[in-house]
C-alpha positions as CSV (number, residue, x, y, z in Angstrom):
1,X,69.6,96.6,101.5
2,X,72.4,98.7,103.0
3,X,75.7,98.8,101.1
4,X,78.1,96.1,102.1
5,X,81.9,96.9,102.3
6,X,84.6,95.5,99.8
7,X,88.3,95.4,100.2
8,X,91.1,94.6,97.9
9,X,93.4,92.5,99.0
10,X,97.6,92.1,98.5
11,X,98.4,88.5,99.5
12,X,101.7,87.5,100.3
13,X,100.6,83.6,99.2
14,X,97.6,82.2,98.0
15,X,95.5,78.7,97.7
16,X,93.8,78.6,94.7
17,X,91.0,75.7,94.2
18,X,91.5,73.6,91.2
19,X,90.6,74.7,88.0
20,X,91.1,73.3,84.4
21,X,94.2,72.6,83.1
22,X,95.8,76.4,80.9
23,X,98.5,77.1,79.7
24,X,100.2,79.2,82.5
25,X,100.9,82.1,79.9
26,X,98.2,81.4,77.8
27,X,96.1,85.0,79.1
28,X,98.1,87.7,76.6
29,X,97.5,90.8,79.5
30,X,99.8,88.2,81.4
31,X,102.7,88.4,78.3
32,X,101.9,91.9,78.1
33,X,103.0,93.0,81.9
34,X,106.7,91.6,81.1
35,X,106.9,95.0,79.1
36,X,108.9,97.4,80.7
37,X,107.8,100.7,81.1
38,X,108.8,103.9,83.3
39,X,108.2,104.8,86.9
40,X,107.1,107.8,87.9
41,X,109.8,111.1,87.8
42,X,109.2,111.0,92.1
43,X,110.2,107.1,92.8
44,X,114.0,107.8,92.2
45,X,113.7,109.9,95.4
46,X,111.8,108.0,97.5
47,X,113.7,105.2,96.8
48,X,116.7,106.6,97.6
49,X,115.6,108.6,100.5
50,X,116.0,112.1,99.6
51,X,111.5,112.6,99.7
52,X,110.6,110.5,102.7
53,X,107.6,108.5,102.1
54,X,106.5,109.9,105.9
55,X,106.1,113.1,104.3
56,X,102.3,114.4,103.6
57,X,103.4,115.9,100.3
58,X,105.7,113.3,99.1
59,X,102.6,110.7,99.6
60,X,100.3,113.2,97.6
61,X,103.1,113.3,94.7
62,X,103.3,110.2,94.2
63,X,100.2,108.6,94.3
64,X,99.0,111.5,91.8
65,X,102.0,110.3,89.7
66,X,101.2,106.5,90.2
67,X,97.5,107.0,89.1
68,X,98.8,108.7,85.8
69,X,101.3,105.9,85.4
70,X,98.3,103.1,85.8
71,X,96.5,105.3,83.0
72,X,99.2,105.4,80.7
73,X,100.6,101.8,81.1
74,X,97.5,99.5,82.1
75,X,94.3,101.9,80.9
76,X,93.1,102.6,83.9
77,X,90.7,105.8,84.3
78,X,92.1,109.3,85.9
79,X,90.3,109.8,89.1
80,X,91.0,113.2,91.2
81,X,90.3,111.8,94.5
82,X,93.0,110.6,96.4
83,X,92.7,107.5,99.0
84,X,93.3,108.1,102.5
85,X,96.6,106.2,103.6
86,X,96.6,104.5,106.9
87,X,99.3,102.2,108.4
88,X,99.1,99.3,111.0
89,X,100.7,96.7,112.0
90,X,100.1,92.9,110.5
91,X,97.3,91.8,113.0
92,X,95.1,95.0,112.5
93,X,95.4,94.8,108.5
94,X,94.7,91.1,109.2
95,X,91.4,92.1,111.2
96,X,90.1,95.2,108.6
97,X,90.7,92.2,105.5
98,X,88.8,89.6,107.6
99,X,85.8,91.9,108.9
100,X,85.2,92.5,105.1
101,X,85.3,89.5,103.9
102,X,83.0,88.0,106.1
103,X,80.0,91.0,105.2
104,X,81.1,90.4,101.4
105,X,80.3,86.2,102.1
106,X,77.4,86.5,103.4
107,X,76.4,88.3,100.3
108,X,78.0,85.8,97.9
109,X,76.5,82.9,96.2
110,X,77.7,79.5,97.2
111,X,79.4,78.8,94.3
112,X,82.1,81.8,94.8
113,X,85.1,80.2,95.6
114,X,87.1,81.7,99.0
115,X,91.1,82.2,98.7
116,X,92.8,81.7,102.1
117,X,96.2,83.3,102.2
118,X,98.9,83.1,105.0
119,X,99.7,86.4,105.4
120,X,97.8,89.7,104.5
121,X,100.2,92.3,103.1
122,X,98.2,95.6,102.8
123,X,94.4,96.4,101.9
124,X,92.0,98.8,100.6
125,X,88.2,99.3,101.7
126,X,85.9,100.7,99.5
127,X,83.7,102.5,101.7
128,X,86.5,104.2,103.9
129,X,88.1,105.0,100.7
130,X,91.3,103.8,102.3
131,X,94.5,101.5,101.8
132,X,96.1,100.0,104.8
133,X,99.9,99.4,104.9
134,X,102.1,98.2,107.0
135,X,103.6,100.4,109.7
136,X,107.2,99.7,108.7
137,X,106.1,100.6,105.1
138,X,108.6,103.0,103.8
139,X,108.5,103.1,99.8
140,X,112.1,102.5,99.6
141,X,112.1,99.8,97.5
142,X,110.2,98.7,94.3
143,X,108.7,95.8,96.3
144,X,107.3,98.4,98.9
145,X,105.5,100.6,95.9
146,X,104.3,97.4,94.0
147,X,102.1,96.7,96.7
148,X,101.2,100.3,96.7
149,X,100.1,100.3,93.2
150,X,97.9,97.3,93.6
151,X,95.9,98.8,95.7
152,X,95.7,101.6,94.1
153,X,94.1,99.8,91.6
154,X,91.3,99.0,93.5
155,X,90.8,102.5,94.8
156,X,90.5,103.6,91.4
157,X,88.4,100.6,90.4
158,X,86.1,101.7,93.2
159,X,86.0,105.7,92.9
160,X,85.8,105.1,88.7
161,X,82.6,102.8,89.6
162,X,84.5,100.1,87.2
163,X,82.2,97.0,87.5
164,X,83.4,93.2,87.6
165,X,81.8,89.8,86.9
166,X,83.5,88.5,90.0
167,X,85.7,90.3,93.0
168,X,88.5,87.5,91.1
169,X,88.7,90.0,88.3
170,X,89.4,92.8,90.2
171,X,91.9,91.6,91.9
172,X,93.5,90.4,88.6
173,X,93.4,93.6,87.0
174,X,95.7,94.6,90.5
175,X,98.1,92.1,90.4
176,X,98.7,92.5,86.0
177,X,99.3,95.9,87.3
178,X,101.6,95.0,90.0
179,X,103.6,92.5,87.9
180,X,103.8,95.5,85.4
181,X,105.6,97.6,88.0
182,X,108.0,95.2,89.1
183,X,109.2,94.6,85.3
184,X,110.5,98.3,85.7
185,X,113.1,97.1,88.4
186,X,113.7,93.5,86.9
187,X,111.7,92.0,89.3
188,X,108.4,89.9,89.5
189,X,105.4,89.0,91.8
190,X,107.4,85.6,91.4
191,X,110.5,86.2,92.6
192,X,109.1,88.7,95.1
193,X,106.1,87.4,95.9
194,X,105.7,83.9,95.5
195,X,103.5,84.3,92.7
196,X,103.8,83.1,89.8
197,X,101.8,84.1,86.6
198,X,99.1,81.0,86.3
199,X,98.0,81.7,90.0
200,X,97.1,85.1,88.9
201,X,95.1,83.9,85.7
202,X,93.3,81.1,88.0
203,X,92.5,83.8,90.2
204,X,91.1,86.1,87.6
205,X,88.8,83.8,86.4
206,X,84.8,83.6,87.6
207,X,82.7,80.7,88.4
208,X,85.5,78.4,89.6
């Protein structure tokens, strides 16, 4: 059977089915990303314009310095390879995510449960080895690079051949990662995002 595609997916909101009734800190990862740790020497500069994300090199800096940072702080593996970047606007990230989606579904078992978001914020496919941000993306704020680093998570889950029970764990271990990044800046996937902390457990979990 050929290979199917699979994407990782930054979602601005999300609709999560009903699930039994948690704590919405009870997952102790979920404490654990309110620690604070340190960006990356480059972000300073890209932040305050003096790299500009639009330059080849600057992109290739970072991301080599955002993969050590997701090995150090959330004990993810070192991977060499670097993902291709690519920007579009909403409606073509929209179409990559959905095209996806719809080969992973037709591979899923019925009892997978399907998210439905409003608006589709950036995206990685596995096979193109590529994440897909938005064309105005421009790094300069810690909102801009938290979506970065979720999906560099999945390009690392995918070129580190890290394994799941369920594409909601994968996307977990993204947005712990995320929420760890914002911490940095005194920020959250809530106040940023719209997300709060329970979503992301509910999310995480399998057979729901």
């Amino acid at each position: 059977m050929a290979r199917l595609a699979t994407v990782g997916v930054l979602l601005l909101v999300l609709a999560v089915p009903v699930a039994h009734a948690q704590e919405p800190l009870g997952d102790p990862e979920l404490r654990q990303a309110s620690v604070t740790p340190t960006p990356p020497r480059s972000t300073a500069d890209i932040m305050d314009g003096s790299r500009p994300w639009s330059d080849a090199t600057t992109q290739q800096t970072l991301i080599r310095e955002l993969i050590q940072w997701l090995s150090s702080t959330v004990g993810l593996p070192m991977v060499r390879d670097l993902p291709r970047i690519a920007h579009a606007d909403p409606a073509a990230i929209s179409t990559v995510r959905y095209r996806t989606l719809l080969a992973a579904q037709q591979a899923a078992a019925p009892s997978t449960p399907q998210y439905v978001s409003r608006q589709t914020v950036a995206v990685y496919v596995d096979d193109e080895q590529t994440i897909y941000l938005p064309s105005d993306f421009t790094g300069r704020t810690a909102e801009d690079l938290s979506v970065l680093v979720h999906e560099l998570v999945h390009h690392i889950q995918n070129v580190a051949g890290l394994r799941h029970e369920c594409p909601q764990a994968r996307e977990k271990d993204a947005y712990l990662a995320q929420e760890r990044w914002l911490a940095q800046f005194k920020k959250s996937l809530a106040t940023e995002f719209g997300i709060d902390p329970f979503t992301v457990l509910v999310n995480g979990l399998c057979g729901y």
